[in-house]
C-alpha positions in Angstrom: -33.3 -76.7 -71.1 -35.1 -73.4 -70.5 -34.3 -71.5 -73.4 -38.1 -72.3 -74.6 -39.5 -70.8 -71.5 -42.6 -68.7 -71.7 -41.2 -65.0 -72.3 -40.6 -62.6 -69.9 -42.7 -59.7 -71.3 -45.6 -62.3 -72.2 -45.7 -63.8 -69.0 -46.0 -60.3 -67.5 -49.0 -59.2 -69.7 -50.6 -62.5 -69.3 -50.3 -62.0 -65.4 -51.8 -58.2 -65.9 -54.9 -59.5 -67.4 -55.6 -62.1 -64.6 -55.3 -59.0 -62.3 -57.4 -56.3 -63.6 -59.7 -59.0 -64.3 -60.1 -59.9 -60.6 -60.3 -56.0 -59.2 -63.9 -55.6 -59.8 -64.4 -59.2 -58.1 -62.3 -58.6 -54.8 -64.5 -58.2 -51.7 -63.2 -54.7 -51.0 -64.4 -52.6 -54.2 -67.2 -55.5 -54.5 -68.9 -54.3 -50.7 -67.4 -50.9 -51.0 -71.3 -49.5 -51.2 -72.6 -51.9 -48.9 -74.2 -50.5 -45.9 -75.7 -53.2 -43.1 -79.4 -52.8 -42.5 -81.1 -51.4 -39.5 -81.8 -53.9 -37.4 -83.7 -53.4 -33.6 -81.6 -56.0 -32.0 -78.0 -57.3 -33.1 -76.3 -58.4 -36.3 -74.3 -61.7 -35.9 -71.9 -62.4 -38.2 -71.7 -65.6 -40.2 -68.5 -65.8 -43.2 -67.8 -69.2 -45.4 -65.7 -69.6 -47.9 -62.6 -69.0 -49.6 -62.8 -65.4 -49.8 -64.8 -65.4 -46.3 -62.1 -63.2 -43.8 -61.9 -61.0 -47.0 -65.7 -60.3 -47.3 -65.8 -60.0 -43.2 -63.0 -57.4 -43.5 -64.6 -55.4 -46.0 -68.0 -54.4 -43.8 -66.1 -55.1 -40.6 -66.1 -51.4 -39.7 -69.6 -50.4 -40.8 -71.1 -53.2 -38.2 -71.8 -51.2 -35.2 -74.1 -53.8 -33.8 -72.1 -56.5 -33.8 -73.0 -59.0 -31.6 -70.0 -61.6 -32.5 -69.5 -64.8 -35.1 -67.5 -66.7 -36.6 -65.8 -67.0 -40.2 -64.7 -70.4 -42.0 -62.1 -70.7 -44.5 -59.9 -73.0 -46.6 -56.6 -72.9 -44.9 -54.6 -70.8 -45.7 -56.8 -68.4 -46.8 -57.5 -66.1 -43.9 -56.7 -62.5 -44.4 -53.1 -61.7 -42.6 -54.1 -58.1 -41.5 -58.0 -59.0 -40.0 -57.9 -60.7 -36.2 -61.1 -58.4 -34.9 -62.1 -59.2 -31.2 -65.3 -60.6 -31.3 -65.2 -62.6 -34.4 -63.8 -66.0 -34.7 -61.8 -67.0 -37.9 -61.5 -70.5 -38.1 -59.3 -72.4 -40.7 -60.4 -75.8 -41.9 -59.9 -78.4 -44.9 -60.9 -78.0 -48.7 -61.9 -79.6 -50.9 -62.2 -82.6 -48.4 -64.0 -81.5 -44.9 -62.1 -82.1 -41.7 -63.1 -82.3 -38.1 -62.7 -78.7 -37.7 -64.9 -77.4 -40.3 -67.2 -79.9 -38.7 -67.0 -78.4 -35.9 -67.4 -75.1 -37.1 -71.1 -75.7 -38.5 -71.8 -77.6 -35.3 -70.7 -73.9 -33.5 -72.9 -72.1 -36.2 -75.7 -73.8 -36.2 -75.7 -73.7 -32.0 -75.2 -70.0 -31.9 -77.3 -69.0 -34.7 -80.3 -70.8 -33.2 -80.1 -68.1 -30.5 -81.2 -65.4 -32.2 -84.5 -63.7 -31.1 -86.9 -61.8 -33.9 -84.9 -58.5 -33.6 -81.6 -60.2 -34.4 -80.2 -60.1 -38.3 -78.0 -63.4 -39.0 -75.8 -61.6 -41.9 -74.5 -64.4 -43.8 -71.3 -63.7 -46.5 -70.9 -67.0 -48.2 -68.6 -67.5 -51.3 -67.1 -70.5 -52.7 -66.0 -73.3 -50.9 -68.2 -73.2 -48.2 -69.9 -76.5 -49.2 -66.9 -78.3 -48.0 -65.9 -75.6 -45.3 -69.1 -76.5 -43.5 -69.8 -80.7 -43.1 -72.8 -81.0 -40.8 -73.8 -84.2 -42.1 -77.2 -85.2 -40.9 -77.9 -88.0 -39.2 -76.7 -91.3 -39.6 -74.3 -90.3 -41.6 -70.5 -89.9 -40.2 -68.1 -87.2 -41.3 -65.9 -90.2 -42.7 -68.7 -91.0 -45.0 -69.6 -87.4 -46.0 -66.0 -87.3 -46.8 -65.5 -90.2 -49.0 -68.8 -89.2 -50.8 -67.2 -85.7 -51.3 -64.2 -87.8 -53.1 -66.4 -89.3 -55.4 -68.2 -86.3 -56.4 -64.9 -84.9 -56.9 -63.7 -87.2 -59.1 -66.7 -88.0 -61.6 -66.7 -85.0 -63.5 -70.2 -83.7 -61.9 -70.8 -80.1 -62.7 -71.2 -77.8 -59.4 -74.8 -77.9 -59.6 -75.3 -81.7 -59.6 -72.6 -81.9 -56.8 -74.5 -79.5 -54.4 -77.5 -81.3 -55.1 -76.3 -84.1 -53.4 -74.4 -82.5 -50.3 -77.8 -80.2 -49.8 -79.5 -83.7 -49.0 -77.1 -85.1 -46.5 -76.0 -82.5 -44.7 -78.0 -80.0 -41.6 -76.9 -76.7 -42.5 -77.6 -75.9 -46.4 -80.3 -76.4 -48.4 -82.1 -73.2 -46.5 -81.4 -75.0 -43.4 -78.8 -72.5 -41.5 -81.4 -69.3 -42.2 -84.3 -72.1 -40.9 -81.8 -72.4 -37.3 -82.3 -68.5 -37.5 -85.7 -67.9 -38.2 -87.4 -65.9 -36.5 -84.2 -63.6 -36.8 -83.9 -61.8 -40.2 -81.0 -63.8 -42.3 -79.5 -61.5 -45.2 -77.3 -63.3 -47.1 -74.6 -61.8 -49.6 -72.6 -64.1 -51.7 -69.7 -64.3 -54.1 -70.5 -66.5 -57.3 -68.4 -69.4 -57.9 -71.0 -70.9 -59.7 -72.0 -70.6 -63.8 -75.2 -69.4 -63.9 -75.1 -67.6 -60.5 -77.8 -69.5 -58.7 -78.1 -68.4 -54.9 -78.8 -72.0 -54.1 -75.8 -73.7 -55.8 -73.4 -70.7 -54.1 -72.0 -72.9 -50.9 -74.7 -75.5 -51.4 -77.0 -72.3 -50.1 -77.2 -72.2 -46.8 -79.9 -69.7 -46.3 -81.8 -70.3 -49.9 -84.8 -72.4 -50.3 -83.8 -75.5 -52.0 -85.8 -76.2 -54.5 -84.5 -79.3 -55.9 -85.2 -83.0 -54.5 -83.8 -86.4 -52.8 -85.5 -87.7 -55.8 -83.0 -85.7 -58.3 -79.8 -86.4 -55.8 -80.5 -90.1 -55.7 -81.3 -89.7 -59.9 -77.4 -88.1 -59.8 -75.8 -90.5 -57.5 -77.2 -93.7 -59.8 -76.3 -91.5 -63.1 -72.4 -90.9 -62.3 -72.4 -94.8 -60.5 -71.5 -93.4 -57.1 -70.3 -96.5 -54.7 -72.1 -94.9 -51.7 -72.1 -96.4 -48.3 -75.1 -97.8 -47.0 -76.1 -95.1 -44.5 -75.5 -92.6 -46.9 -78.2 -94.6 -49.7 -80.3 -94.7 -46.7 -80.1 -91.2 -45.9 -81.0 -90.1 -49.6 -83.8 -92.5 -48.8 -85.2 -90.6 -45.9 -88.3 -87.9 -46.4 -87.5 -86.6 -43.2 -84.1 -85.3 -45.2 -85.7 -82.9 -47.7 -84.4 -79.7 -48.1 -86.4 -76.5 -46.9 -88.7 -75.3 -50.0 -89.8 -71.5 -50.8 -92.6 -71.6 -49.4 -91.8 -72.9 -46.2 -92.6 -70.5 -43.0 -88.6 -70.5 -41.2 -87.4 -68.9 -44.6 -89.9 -65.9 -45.0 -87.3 -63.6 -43.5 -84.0 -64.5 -45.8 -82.9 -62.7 -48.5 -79.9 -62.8 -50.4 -78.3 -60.9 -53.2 -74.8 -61.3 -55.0 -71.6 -58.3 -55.0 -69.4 -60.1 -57.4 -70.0 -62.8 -60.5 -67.9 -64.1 -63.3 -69.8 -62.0 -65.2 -68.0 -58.9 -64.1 -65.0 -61.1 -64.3 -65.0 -61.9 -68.2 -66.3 -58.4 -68.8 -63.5 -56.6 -66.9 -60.9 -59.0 -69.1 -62.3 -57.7 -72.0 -61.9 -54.5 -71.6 -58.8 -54.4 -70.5 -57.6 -56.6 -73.8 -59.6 -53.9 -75.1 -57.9 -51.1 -74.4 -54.6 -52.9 -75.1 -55.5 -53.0 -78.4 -57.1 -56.6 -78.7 -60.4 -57.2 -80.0 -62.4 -59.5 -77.7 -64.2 -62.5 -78.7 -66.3 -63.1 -75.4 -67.6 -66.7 -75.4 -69.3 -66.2 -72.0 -69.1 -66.3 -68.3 -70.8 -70.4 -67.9 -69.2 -72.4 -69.5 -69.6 -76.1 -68.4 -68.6 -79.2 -69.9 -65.1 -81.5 -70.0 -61.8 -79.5 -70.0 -60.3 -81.7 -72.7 -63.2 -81.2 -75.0 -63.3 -77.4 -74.0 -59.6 -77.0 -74.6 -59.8 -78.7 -78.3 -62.7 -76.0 -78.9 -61.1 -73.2 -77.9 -58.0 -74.0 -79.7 -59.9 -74.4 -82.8 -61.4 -71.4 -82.4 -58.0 -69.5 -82.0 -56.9 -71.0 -85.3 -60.1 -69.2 -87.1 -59.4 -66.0 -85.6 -56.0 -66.1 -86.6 -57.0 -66.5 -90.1 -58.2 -63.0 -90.0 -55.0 -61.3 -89.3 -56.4 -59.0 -86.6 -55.5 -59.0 -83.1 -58.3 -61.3 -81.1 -58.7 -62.2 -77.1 -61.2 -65.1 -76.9 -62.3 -64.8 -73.1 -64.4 -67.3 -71.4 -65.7 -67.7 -67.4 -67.0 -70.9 -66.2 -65.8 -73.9 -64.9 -65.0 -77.1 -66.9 -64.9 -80.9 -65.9 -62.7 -83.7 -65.5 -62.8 -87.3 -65.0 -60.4 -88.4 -62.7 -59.3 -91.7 -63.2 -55.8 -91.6 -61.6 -56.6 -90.8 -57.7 -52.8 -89.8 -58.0 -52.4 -87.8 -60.5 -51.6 -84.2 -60.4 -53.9 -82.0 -62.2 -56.9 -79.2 -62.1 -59.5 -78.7 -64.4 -57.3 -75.2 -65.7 -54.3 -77.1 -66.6 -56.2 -80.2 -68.0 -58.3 -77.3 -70.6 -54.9 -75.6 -71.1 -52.6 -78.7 -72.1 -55.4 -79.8 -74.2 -55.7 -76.8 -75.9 -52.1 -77.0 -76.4 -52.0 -80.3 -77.7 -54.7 -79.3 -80.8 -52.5 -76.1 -81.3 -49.2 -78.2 -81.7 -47.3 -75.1 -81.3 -49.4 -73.0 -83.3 -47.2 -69.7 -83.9 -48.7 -66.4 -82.6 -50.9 -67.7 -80.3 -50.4 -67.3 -76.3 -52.6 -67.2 -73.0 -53.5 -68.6 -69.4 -56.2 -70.2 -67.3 -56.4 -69.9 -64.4 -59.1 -70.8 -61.5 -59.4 -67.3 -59.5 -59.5 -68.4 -56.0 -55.3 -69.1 -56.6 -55.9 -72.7 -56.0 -56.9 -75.1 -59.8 -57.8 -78.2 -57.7 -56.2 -78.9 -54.8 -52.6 -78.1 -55.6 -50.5 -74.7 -55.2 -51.4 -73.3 -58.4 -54.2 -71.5 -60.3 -53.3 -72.2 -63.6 -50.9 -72.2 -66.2 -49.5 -70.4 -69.4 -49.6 -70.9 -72.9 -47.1 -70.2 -75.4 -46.1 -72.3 -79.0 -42.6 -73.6 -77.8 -44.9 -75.0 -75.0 -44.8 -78.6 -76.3 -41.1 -79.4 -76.5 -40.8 -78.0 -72.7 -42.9 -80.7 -71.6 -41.8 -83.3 -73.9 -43.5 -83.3 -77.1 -47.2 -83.8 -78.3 -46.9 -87.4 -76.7 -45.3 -87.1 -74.2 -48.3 -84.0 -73.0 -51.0 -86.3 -74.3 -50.0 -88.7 -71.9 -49.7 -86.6 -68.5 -53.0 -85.4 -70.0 -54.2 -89.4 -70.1 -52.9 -90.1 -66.7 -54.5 -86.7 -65.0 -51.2 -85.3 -64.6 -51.4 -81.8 -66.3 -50.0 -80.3 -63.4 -47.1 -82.0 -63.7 -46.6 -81.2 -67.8 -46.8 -77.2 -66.8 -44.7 -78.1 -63.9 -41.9 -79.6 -66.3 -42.3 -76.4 -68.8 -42.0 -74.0 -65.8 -45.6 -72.9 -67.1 -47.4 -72.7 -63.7 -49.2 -69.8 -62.9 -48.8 -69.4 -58.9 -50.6 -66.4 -57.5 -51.5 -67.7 -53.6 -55.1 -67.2 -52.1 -56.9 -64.3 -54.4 -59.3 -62.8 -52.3 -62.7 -64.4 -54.4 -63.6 -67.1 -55.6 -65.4 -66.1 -59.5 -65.3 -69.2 -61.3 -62.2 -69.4 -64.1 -61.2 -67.7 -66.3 -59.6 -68.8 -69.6 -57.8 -66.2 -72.0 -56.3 -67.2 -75.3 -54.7 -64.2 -77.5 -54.0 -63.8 -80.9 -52.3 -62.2 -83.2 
């Protein structure tokens, strides 16, 4: 049955250029210049995220006035090698929050709030955190923050409109964990997960001025027809749950700044293709919109550039969409892009390439993408038989059946996707 697998060699290079793509993007050559402010007081330490013990292990040793912390990750995530003494690394569910991120922001917010105005809250946040940390506010239980996370989940919301909503229901972003610091300096460096690279939208922005509304999260909520329960309508309801804003007083001492975007991402693709002898075709870092859509686009791209016999790597960053209308399907926004992109090259010869989400994880299953080859469609089953697990929200399982996944375990950062199709 395997004869049709995905090449050896191919596979291999495919796998290269997912790699040197990341370097630039992996916390330790992304802090490598960082050096911690002088502070008169102490620094404590404050990591969320998937690539949270990563970023904490990278400017571990320069932090000679360490008071303590804590840092919250997806499990499974945590750095092997990194158990220092006076920080806390703490484990806890993604995408859905558990009880013991829960508790983790509950921990936060308590110690943070003891800082005095020579105190630095040094904040490393990256992808993921929005779920890592559910402080919802109150009113609203963490079994209702949860099945409101489900829906936004499933609705094909882009990242933005998503943190909009968790920003209003919950105590800790939206500005609000730098607000528990104030008057302590809160410096916040992040890893972008996010297209366009906003601070706020990185984690739901826990230390950045929020600058959009309840107004626009209830205008979200009624625009994807969200079932919500009725404390949670109330709570978008409620003045008294507006986010910090620029100008207000408790964030005058927060600044943040980014070490590693999808921008250095795509660019460090390219080059690499570059040197390999493959002219790039960069179609950006941000892209949003539905995978399926994306997938047919790029595949009709790669037919073009085909046309003019030269060797072409179309390279793009950003995260897509999808709908979810099986809750049991198997799938990730990668291998949904991938298998419809398949599908519109119906084994299109000379063409090959991967997507792949570059936390390790596409969605909430053990891959982070998948590979693309032309005998791809008789592994799975056909051009029907793919459109269908497409249908039904099982890409996963298509890839699966082709031996096609692309399983890498936790990366180290958390910059978006990253989609590479090559031709020629």
């Amino acid at each position: 049955m395997h004869q049709n697998r995905i090449p050896a060699p191919d596979k291999l290079f495919l796998t290269s250029i997912y790699a040197a793509a990341l370097k630039p993007t992996l916390p330790a050559q992304a802090l490598k210049e960082f050096e911690p402010p002088s502070v008169a007081g102490t620094i404590y330490l404050f990591a969320a995220g998937k690539a949270a013990t990563q970023m904490a292990a990278a400017i571990y040793p320069k932090l000679s006035s360490l008071r303590g912390g804590i840092v919250v990750t997806r499990s499974g995530y945590a750095q092997p090698d990194f158990h220092p003494d006076n920080l806390d690394i703490i484990e806890a569910s993604h995408p859905v929050p558990d009880t013991v991120g829960l508790a983790a922001a509950e921990r936060a917010m308590r110690e943070i709030g003891e800082l005095g105005e020579d105190d630095l809250l040094l904040a490393l946040i990256s992808g993921g955190a929005s779920s890592l940390l559910p402080l919802p506010v109150e009113g609203v239980s963490l079994t209702e923050k949860q099945a409101v996370t489900r829906q936004l989940l499933h609705c094909s919301a882009p990242i933005s409109e998503m943190n909009i909503v968790r920003k209003h229901l919950s105590a800790i972003k939206g500005g609000r964990l730098a607000a528990a610091a104030y008057p302590a300096r809160t410096q916040m460096i992040g890893i972008s997960d996010v297209p366009g690279d906003d601070l706020g939208t990185i984690g739901s922005g826990p230390t950045v001025a929020d600058r959009s509304t309840l107004s626009e999260a209830q205008e979200i909520v009624a625009r994807y027809e969200l079932q919500l329960p009725v404390s949670v309508v109330f709570a978008l309801a409620n003045r008294a749950n507006e986010t910090p804003k620029p100008e207000d007083v408790k964030l005058s001492r927060s600044e943040a700044s980014l070490c590693a975007t999808p921008k250095q991402l795509v660019m460090a693709a390219a080059q690499y293709l570059q040197s390999k002898g493959y002219e790039p075709q960069v179609l950006g870092d941000d892209l949003e919109g539905d995978a399926i859509l994306m997938g047919q686009d790029h595949a009709a791209l790669a037919i073009q550039a085909k046309s003019k016999g030269r060797k072409i790597a179309i390279i793009s960053g950003g995260e897509a969409t999808v709908r979810v209308t099986n809750p049991k399907g198997r799938g990730g926004r990668n291998t949904a892009f991938l298998l419809s992109c398949a599908i519109a090259l119906n084994g299109e010869s000379g063409i090959t390439g991967f997507a792949a989400d570059t936390d390790g994880i596409d969605g909430s299953e053990d891959h982070a993408g998948a590979f693309l080859w032309p005998e791809l469609l008789p592994m799975i089953g056909g051009s029907a038989a793919a459109t269908d697990f497409l249908a039904s929200d099982c890409s996963y399982t298509a890839f699966q059946r082709a031996d096609a996944l692309m399983i890498t375990g936790p990366s180290g950062t958390n910059v978006n996707d990253l989609r590479v199709l090559l031709v020629g």
